[in-house]
C-alpha positions in Angstrom: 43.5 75.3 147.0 45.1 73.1 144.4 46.8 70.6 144.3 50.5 70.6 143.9 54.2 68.8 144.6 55.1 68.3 147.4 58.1 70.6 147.1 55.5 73.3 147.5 54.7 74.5 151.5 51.2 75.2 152.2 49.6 78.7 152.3 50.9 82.1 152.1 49.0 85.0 153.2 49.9 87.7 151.2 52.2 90.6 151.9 51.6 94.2 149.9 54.2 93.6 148.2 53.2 90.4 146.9 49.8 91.6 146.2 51.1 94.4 143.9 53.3 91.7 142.3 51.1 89.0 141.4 48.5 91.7 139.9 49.3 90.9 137.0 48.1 89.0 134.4 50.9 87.0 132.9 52.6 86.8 136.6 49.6 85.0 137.8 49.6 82.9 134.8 52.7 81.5 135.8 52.2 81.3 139.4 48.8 78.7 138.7 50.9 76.8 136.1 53.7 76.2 138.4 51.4 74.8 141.6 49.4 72.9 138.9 52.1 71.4 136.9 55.3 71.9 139.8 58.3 72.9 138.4 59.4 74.7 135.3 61.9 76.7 132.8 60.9 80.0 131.5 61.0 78.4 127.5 58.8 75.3 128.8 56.3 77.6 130.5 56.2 80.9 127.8 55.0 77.7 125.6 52.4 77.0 127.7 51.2 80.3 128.1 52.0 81.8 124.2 54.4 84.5 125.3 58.3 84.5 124.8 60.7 83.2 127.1 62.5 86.6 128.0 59.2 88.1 129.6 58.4 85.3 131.1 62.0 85.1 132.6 61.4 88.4 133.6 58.0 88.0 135.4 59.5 84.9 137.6 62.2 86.7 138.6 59.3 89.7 139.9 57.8 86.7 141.4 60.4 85.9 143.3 61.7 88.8 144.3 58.2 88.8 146.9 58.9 85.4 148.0 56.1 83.6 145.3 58.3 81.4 143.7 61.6 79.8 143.9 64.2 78.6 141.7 64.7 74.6 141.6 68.7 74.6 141.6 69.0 70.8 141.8 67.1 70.9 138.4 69.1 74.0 136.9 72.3 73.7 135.1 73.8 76.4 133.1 71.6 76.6 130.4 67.7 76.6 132.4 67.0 77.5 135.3 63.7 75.5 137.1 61.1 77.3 138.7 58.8 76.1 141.3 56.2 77.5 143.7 57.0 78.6 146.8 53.3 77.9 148.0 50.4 75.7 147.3 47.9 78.7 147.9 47.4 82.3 149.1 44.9 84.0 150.3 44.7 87.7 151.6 41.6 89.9 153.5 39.8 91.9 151.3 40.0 95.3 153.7 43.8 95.4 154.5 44.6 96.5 151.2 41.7 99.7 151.7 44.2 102.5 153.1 46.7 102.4 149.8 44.8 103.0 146.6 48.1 101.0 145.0 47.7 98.0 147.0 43.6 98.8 146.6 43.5 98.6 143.2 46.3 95.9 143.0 43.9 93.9 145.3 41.1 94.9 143.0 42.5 93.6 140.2 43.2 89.8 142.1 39.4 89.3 142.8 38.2 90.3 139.3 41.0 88.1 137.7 40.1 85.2 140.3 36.6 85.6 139.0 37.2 85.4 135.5 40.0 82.4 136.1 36.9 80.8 138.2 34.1 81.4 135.5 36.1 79.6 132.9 36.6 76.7 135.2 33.3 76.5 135.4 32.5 76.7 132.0 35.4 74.1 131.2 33.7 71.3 133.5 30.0 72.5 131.8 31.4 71.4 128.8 33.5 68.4 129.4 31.3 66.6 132.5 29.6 63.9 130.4 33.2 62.4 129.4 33.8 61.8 133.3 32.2 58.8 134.9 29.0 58.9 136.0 30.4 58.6 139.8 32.2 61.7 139.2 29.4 63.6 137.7 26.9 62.5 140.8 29.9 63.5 143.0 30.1 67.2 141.7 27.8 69.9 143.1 26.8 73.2 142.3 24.8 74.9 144.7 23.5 78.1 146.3 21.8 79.1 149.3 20.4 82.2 151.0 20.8 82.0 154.8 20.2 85.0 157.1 22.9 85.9 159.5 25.2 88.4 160.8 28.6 89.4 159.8 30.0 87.3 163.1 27.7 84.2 162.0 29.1 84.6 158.5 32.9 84.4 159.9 32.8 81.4 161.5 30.7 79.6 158.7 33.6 80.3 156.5 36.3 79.3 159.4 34.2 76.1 159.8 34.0 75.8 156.1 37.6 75.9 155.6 38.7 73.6 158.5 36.2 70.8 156.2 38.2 71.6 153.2 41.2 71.5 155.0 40.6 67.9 156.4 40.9 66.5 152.7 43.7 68.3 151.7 46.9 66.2 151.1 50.1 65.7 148.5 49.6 63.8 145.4 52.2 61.0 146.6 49.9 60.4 149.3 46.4 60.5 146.7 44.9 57.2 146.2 44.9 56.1 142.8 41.6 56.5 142.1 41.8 60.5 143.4 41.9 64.1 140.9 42.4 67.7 141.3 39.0 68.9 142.7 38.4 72.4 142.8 36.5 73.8 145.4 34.9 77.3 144.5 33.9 79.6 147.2 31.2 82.6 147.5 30.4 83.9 150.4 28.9 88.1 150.5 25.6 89.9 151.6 23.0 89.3 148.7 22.4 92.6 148.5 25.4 94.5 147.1 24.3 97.9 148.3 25.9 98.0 151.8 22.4 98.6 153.1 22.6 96.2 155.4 19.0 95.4 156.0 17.0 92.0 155.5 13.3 93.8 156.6 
């Protein structure tokens, strides 16, 4: 989850629709920049992301077709219109998507992008870490484990894990002074990727 204004509601579990929609990879460009930065014209954000304004313009309007974004008319006068998410986050189960091989592959396409998008983050706070405080840097974790459980066991870790996150989740009016934008990066899946199913 990131953090994002206010203006923004909290999750959205996605829809097919909105799965074939944001599978793309200048639409989820714009989707990120508008929770991270709120709202946004097309020119101000086809800067941002080194395309033109007309696809970009075009891509919102895809966006919001499926309910991912919204235009800011109290912002907008003739001349721009403002964009804004309609959602802090999203999130979606892997096997809905398994009986349509559009919505498969759309869905496909999400997980490999999120794992790119996550890689990079990594890579950025690799990096950059020795120009943050040394509180911060102690703060930060990266960590890995290999537990043994079952697929039941493994469900509620990650419903337990999520109600933690959850508890420190709150708008940046309401951030003390002294908070930042953390992101929380999770991997949860059986270590052995062949679907054998077997720890003996």
């Amino acid at each position: 989850m990131t953090v994002s204004p206010q203006s923004a509601t909290g999750s959205v579990h996605l829809t097919s629709a909105m799965v074939r929609a944001l599978a793309h990879p200048i639409r989820s460009q714009l989707l990120a920049a508008l929770r991270t930065g709120g709202p946004a014209t097309a020119s101000s954000l086809a800067a941002a992301l080194g395309t033109n304004s007309g696809a970009t313009s075009y891509h919102l309007r895809q966006l919001a077709d499926v309910g991912l974004v919204v235009e800011d008319v109290e912002r907008g006068n003739r001349r721009d219109r403002w964009w804004n998410a309609a959602h802090r986050s999203h999130s979606w189960h892997d096997t809905e998507h398994d009986r349509d091989p559009d919505d498969r592959a759309a869905a496909d396409w999400l997980l490999r992008n999120a794992h790119r998008v996550y890689g990079r983050q990594v890579e950025r706070w690799h990096d950059r870490r020795t120009e943050w405080p040394t509180a911060w840097r102690d703060a930060a974790d990266q960590s890995d484990f290999r537990i043994i459980v079952t697929a039941d066991e493994l469900a509620e870790l990650d419903r337990r894990l999520h109600a933690v996150i959850a508890e420190y989740g709150r708008d940046v009016d309401a951030a003390p002074d002294d908070a930042e934008a953390v992101t929380v990066i999770l991997y949860m899946f059986p270590a052995d990727g062949t679907g054998a199913g077997h720890v003996r």
